[in-house]
TIVEX-599315 format. One line per field, with one value per residue (C-alpha): chain; x, y, z. Coordinates in Angstrom, 2 decimals. Layout:
<rs>
tormar = (A, ...)
X = (X, ...)
Y = (Y, ...)
Z = (Z, ...)
</rs>
This chain:
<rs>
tormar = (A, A, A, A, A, A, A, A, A, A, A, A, A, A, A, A, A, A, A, A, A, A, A, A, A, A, A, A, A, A, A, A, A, A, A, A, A, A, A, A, A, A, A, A, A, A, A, A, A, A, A, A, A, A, A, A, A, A, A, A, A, A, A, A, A, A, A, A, A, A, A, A, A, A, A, A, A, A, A, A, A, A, A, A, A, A, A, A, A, A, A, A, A, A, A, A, A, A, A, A, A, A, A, A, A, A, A, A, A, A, A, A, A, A, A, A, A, A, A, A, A, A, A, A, A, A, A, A, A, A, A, A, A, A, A, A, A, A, A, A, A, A, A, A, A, A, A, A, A, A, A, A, A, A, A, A, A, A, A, A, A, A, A, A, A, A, A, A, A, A, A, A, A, A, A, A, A, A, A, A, A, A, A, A, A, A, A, A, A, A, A, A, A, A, A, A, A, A, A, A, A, A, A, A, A, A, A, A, A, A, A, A, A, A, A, A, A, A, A, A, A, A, A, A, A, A, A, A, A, A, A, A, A, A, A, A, A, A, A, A, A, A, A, A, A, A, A, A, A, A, A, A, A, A, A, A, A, A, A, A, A, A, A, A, A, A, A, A, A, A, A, A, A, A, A, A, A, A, A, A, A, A, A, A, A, A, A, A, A, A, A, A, A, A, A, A, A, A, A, A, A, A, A, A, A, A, A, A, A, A, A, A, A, A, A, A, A, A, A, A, A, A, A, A, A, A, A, A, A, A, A, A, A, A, A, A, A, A, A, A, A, A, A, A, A, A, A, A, A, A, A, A, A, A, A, A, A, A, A, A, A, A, A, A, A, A, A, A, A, A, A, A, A, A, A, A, A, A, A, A, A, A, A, A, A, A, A, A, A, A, A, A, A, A, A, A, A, A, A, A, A, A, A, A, A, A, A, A, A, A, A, A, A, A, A, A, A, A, A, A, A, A, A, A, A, A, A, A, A, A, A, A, A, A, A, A, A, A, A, A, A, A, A, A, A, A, A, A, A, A, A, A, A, A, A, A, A, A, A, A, A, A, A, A, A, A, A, A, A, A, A, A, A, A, A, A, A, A, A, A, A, A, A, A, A, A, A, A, A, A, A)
X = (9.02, 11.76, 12.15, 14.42, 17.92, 18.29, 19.78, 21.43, 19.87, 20.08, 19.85, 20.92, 20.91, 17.33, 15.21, 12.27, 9.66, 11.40, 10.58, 7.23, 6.06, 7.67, 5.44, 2.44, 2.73, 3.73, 0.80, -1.57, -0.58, -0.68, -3.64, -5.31, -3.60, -3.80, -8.01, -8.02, -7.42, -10.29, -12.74, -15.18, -15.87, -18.69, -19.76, -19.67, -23.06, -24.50, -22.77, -23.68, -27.03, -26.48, -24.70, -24.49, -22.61, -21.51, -18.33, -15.56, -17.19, -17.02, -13.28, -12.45, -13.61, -10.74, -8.11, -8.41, -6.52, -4.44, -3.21, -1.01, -0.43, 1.46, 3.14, 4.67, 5.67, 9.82, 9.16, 7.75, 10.95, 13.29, 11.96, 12.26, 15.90, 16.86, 14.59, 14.15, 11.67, 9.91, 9.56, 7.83, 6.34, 4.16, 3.66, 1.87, -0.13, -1.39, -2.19, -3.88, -6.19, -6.67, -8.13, -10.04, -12.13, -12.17, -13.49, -16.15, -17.50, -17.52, -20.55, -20.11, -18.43, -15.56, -14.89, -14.83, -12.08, -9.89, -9.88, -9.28, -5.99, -4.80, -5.31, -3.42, -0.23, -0.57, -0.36, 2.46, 4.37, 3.39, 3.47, 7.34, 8.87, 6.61, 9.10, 12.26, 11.53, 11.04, 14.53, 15.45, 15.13, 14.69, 17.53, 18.04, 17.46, 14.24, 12.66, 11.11, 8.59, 8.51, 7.19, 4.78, 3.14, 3.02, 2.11, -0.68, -1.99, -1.74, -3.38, -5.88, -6.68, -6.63, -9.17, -11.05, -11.64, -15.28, -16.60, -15.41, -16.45, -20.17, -20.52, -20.41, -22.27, -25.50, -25.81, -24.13, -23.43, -20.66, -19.43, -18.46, -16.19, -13.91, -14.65, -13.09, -9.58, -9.95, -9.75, -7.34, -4.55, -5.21, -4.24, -1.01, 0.53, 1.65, 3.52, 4.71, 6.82, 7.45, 8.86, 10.03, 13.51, 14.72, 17.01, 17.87, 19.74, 23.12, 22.48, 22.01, 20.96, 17.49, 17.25, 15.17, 15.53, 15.36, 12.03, 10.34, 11.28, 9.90, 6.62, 5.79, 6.59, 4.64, 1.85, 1.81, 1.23, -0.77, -3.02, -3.34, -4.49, -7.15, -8.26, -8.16, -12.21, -13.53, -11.40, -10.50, -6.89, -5.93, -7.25, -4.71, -4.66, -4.18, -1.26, -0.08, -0.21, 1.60, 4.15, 5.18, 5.32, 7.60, 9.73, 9.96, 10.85, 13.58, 14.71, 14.74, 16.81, 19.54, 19.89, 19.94, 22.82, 25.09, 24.02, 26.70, 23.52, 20.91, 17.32, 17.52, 20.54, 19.98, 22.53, 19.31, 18.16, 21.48, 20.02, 17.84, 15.72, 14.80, 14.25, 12.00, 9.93, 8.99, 7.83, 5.87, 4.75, 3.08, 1.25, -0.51, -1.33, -3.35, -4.87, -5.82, -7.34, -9.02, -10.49, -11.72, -13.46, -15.82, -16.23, -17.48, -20.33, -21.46, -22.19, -24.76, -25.74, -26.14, -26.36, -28.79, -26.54, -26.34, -22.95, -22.70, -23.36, -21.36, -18.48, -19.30, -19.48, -16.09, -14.64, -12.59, -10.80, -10.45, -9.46, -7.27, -4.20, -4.24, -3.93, -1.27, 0.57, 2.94, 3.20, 4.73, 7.25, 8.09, 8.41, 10.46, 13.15, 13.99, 13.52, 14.07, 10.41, 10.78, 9.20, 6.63, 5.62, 5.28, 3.02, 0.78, 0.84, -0.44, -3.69, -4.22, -4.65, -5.83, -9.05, -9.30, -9.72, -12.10, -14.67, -14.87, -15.63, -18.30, -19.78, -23.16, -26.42, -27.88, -24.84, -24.63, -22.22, -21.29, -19.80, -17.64, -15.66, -13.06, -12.33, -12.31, -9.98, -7.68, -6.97, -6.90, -3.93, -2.57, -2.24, -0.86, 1.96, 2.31, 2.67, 4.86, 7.88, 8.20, 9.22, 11.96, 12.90, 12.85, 14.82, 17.00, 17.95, 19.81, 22.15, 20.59, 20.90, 18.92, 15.78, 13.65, 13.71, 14.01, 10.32, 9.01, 9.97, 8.05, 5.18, 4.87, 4.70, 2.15, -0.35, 0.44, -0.70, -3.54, -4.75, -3.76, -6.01, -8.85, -8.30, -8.18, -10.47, -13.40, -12.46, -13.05, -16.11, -17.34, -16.46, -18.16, -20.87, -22.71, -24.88, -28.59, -29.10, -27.56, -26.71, -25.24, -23.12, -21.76, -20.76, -18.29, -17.44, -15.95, -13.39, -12.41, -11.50, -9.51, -7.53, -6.57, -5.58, -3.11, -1.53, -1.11, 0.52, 3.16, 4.09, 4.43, 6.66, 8.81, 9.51, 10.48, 12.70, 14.79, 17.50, 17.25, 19.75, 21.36, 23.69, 27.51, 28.03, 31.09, 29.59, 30.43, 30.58, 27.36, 28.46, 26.99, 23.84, 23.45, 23.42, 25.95, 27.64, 24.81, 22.55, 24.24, 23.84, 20.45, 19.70, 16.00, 15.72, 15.53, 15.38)
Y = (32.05, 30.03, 26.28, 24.87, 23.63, 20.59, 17.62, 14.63, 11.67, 13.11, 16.93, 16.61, 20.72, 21.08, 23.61, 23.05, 24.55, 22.18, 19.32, 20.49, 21.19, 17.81, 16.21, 17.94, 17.18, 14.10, 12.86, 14.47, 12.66, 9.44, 10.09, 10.36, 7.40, 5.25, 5.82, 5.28, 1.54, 0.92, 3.85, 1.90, -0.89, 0.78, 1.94, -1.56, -2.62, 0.35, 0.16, -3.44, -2.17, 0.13, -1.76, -5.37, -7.67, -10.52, -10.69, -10.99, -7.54, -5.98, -7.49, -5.84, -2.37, -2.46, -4.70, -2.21, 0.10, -2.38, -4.26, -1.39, 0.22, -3.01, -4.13, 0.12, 1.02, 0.15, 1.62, 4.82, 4.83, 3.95, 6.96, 9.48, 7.97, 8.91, 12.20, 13.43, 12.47, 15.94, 15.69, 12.17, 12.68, 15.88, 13.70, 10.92, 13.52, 15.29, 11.50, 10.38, 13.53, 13.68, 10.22, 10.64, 12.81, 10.16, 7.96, 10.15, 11.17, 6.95, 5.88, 1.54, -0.56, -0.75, 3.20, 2.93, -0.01, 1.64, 5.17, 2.90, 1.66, 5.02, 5.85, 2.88, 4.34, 7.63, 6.17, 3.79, 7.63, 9.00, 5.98, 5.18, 8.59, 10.29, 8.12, 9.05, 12.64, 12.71, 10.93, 13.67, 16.06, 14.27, 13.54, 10.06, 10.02, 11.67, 9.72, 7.31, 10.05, 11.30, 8.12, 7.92, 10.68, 9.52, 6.26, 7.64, 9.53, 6.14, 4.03, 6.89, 6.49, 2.56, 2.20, 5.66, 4.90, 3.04, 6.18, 8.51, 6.01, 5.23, 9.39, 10.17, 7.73, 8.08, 11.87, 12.41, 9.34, 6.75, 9.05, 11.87, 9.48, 10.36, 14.06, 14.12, 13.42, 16.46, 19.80, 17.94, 17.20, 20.73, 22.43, 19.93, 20.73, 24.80, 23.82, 20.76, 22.38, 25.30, 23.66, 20.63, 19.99, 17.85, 14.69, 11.65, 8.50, 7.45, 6.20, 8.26, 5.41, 3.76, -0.01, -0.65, -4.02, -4.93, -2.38, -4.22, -7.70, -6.36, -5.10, -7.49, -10.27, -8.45, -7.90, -11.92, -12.68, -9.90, -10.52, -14.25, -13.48, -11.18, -13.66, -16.45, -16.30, -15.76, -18.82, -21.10, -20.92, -23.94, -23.12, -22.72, -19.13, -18.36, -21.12, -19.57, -16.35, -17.67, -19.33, -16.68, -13.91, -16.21, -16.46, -12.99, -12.11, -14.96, -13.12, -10.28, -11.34, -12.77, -9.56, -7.33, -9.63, -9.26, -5.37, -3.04, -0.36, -2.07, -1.03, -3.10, -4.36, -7.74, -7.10, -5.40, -9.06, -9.86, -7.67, -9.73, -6.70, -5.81, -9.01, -10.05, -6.73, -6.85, -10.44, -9.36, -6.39, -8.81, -10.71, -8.41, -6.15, -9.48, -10.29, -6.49, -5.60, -8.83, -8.31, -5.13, -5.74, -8.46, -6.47, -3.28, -5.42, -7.36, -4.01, -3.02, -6.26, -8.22, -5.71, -3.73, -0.04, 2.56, 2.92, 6.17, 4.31, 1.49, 4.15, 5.35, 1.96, 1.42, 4.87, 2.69, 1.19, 4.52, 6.98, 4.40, 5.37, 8.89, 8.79, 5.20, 5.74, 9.09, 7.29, 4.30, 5.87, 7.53, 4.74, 3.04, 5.53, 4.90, 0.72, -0.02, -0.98, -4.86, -4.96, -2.35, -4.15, -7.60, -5.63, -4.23, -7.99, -9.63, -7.28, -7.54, -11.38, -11.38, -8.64, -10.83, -13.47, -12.24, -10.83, -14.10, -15.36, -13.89, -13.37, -13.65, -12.50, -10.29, -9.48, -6.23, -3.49, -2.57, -6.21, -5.69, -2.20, -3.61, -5.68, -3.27, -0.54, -3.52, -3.97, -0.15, 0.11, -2.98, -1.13, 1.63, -0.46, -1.95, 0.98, 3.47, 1.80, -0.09, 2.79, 3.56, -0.23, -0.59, 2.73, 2.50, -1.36, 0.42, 2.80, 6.61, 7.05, 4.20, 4.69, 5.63, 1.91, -0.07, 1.90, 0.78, -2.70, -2.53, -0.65, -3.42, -6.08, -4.63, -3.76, -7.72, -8.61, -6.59, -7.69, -11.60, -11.16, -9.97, -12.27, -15.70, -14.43, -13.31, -17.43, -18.58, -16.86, -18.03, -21.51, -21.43, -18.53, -16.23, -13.15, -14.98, -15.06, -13.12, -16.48, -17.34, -14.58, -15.21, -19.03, -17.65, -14.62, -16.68, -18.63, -15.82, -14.23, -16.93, -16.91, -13.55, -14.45, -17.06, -14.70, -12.18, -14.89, -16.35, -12.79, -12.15, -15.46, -14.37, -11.15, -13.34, -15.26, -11.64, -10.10, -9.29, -6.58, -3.97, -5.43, -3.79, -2.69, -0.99, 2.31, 5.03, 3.42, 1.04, -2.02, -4.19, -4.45, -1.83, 2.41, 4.63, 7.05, 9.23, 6.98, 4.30, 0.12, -0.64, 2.49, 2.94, -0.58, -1.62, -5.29)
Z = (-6.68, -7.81, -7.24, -4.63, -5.16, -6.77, -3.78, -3.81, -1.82, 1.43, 2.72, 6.36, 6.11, 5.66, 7.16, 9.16, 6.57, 3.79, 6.11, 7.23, 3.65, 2.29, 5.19, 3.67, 0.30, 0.45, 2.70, 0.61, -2.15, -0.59, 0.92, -2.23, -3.54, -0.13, 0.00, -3.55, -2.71, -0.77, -0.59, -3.84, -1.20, 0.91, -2.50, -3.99, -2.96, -4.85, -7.98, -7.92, -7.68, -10.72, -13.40, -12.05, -11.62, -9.07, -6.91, -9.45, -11.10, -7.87, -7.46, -10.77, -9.07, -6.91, -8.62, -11.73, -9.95, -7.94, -10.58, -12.62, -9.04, -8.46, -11.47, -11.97, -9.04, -10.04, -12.83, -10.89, -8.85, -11.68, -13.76, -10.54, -9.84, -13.23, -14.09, -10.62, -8.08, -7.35, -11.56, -11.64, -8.43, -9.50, -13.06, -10.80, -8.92, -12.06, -13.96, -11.04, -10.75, -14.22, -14.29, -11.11, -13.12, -15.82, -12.96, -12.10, -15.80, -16.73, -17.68, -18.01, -15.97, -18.63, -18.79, -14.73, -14.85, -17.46, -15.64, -12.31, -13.98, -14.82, -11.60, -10.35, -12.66, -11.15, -7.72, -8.99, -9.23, -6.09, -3.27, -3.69, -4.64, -1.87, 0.58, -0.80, -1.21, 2.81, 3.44, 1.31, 3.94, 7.33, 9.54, 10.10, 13.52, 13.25, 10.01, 12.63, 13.81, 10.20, 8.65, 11.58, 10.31, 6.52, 7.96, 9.89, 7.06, 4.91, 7.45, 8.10, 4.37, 4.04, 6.88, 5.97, 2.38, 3.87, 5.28, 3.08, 0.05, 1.84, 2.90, -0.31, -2.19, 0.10, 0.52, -3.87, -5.66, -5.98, -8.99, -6.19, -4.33, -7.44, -7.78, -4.07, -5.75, -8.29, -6.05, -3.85, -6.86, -8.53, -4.77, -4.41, -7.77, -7.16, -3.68, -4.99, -7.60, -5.14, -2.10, -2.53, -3.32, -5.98, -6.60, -8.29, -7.73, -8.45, -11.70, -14.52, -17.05, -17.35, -17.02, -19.82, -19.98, -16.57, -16.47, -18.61, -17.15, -14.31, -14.92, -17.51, -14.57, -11.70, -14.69, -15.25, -11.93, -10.25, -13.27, -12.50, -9.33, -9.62, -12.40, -10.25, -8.78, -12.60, -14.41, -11.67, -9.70, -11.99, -15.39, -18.08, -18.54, -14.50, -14.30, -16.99, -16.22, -12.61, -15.24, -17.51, -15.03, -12.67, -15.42, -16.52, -12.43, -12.95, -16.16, -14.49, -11.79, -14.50, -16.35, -12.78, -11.60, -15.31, -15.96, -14.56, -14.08, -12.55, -11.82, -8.28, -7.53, -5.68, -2.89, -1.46, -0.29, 1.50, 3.86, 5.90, 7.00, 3.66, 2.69, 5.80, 5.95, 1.88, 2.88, 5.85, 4.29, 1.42, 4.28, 6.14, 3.25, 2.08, 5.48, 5.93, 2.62, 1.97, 5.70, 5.09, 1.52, 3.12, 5.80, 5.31, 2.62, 6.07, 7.48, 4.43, 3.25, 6.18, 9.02, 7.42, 7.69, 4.71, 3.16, 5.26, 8.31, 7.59, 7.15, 10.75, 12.10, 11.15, 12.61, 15.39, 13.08, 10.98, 13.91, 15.63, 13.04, 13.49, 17.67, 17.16, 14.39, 15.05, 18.24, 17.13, 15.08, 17.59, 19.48, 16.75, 16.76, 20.66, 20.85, 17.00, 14.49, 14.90, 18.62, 17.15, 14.20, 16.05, 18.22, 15.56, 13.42, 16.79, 17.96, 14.24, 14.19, 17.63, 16.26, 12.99, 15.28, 17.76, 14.68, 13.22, 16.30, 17.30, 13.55, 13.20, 11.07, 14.04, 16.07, 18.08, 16.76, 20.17, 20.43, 17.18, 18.76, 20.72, 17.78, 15.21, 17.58, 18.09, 14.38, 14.00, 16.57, 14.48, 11.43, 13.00, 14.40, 11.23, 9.19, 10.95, 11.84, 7.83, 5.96, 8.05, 8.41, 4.44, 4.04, 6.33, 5.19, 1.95, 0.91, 1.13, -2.62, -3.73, -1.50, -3.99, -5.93, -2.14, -1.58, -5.07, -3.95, -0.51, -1.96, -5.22, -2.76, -0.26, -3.63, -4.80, -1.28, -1.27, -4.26, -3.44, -0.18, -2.11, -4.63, -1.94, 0.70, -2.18, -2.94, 0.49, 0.86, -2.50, -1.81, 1.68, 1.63, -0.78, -0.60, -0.91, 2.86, 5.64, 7.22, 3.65, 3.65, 7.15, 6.45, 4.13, 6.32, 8.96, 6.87, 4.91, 8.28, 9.87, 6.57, 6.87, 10.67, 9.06, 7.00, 10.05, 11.97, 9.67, 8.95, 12.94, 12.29, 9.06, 11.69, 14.09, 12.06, 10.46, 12.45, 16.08, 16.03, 13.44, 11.21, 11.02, 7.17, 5.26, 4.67, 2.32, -1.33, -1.35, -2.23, 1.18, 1.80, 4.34, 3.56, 3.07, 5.27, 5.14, 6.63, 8.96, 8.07, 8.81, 11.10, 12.03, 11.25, 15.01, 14.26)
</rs>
């Protein structure tokens, strides 16, 4: 069967199986990549067990992959923009399956980290293109709904990746959690090249220079976080790392301003929704996945559960997504995301809230459900309305590199929450006693509430109301005439 027509950035004209299978494939994918995130930590316990190692070798488990997810995900959009999206996108599905199995067949800790980081650049392919190719076909007024679907399957995954991770390491072994990626990739590849149309951006010249600026600077600094718990947040080689990457992002921002082809053009942040969802984005991403890596180890270590029931303890947080999300972007479409969002960022502080409340060595898991379906329905609110906010905050053509931006700063926040709540809990608690264990719990939790509640404030402080933007050549800050200024941005 032949391929599809290559598209420009937008095909209003689509059918309904183009949309329907673009739905498909690009949830899959991010599925993969979304659980990928998360799904070790149930396991974490176990491979503790197995090769060793104390909590900045278990933080290394999950920053592997988070780190070159982060610091490659312009890059991943740049590429697409200027080789085609479908192209890079089926690249990042085939890297990231191939080093799945890598993943699976390691046998140290070091094979397992280096096959995590390929894993990351796969991902780094698939999160931000798997966006753009859906504007590609979805009408504008119905992306809302669309990226409540992608959103649910990415929130689905996020708060999944414990059950699916603890499943399969008690009934296989932690190695399987990886095999799980393999059959999936294999069955996405055919349709993917089958059915989805293709497209580029409006440049057709690399940024090389500004690339590299770019990842070398999100490399500096995502690296000095996740180093942060081993060396100390103000030895040399972390402030350095803090140093030198914040001055690669500052070169970066010199060359993108003088370069008559740039990778991201900076009139991106005179858009105040683009600028204030990439910074709340970056906030709850930290409060959430720091959250959930502590977590899911007080269900096995301290609660007593196996990493399969740990996973099923944590099914009303998991299933919440699925019922909230297509909901809310529905929802988004008729009242705008901004209401939405502030929704989701508040029963997620107010659950973060309420578990470290009522923390304790030998509380009841019935007591922790209301909490953990409140943070669920948080995400969900969270997630669903942002891609449409983010794309519709820039012109239709240059989607693809506006969702690299949003997705590099949710992975930096995910890893920074990791990175300062493993901190807290190190500097308050430890794993020798249950009690331990919960005396640096309860910090780390209230920390992630802070984060959730500034970025309910940064939302607060963005744009109450659409913003009127020139349309047609791209030169404000708002999309083209294919996709009105700031439309689905509802803020």
């Amino acid at each position: 069967m032949a391929s599809p027509p290559q598209t420009s950035a937008t095909a209003p004209g689509a059918s309904r199986a183009a949309i329907v299978w673009t739905l498909i494939l690009t949830s899959a994918a991010a599925f993969m990549a979304a659980l990928d995130n998360l799904v070790v930590t149930t396991a974490l316990p176990v491979i503790r067990e197995d090769i060793g190692g104390g909590i900045s070798a278990l933080e290394w488990f999950v920053n592997g992959y988070t780190l070159p997810f982060a610091c490659l995900l312009l890059l991943g959009a740049a590429l697409g923009d200027r080789f085609g999206r479908r192209l890079l996108f089926g690249i990042g599905v085939a890297v990231f399956t191939a080093a799945s199995a890598a993943a699976a067949l390691a046998g140290s800790s070091g094979q397992l980290i280096a096959a995590r980081a390929v894993q990351g650049t796969g991902a780094a392919l698939i999160m931000p293109l798997g966006l753009t190719l859906i504007s590609a076909v979805v009408p504008p007024g119905r992306r809302g709904a669309a990226f409540g679907v992608w959103g649910a399957v990415q929130g689905l995954a996020i708060a999944g990746g414990p059950l699916v991770g603890g499943t399969i390491t008690e009934h296989l072994s932690w190695e399987w959690i990886f095999w799980l990626n393999v059959p999936i990739g294999l069955a996405l590849l055919p349709p993917l090249f089958l059915r989805l149309p293709e497209s580029k951006g409006p440049n057709d010249r690399l940024d090389l220079p500004g690339t590299a600026l770019a990842s070398a600077g999100l490399f500096g600094i995502v690296f000095a976080i996740v180093r942060g718990n081993d060396h100390g947040w103000t030895s040399a080689g972390v402030l350095g790392g803090f140093l030198l990457g914040g001055l690669l992002l500052a070169a970066f921002t010199a060359w993108e301003l003088r370069t008559p082809h740039p990778m991201l053009p900076m009139r991106f942040f005179r858009s105040r929704t683009f600028s204030t969802v990439n910074a709340v984005s970056l906030l709850t991403l930290a409060g959430m996945f720091g959250s959930i890596f502590l977590l899911t180890q007080f269900l096995q270590l301290i609660q007593g559960y196996s990493p399969q029931e740990a996973g099923v303890r944590m099914l009303p947080w998991t299933m919440m997504p699925m019922v909230v999300s297509p909901l809310a972007g529905t929802l988004s479409d008729r009242v705008g995301g901004r209401p939405v969002v502030a929704a989701g960022l508040a029963s997620m502080a107010v659950a973060m809230g309420w578990l470290a409340l009522i923390a304790e060595p030998d509380i009841s898991y019935p007591s922790q459900v209301p909490a953990l379906m409140l943070a669920g329905a948080g995400m969900a609110m969270f997630f669903a309305p942002t891609g449409a906010m983010v794309m519709g905050a820039v012109p239709a053509a240059e989607q693809g590199i506006a969702s690299g931006v949003n997705n590099a700063l949710r992975e930096i926040g995910g890893a920074l929450g990791i990175a300062v709540l493993a901190a807290v809990f190190s500097a308050q608690g430890g794993y020798e006693t249950p009690q331990r264990f919960t005396d640096g719990l309860v910090p780390a939790l209230w920390v992630a509430v802070a984060a959730l509640v500034v970025a309910e404030a940064v939302l607060f402080l963005g744009p109450r109301r659409p913003a009127r933007q020139r349309s047609g050549d791209g030169n404000g800050d708002g999309p083209s005439a294919a996709v009105p200024a700031e439309a689905g941005a509802g803020v």
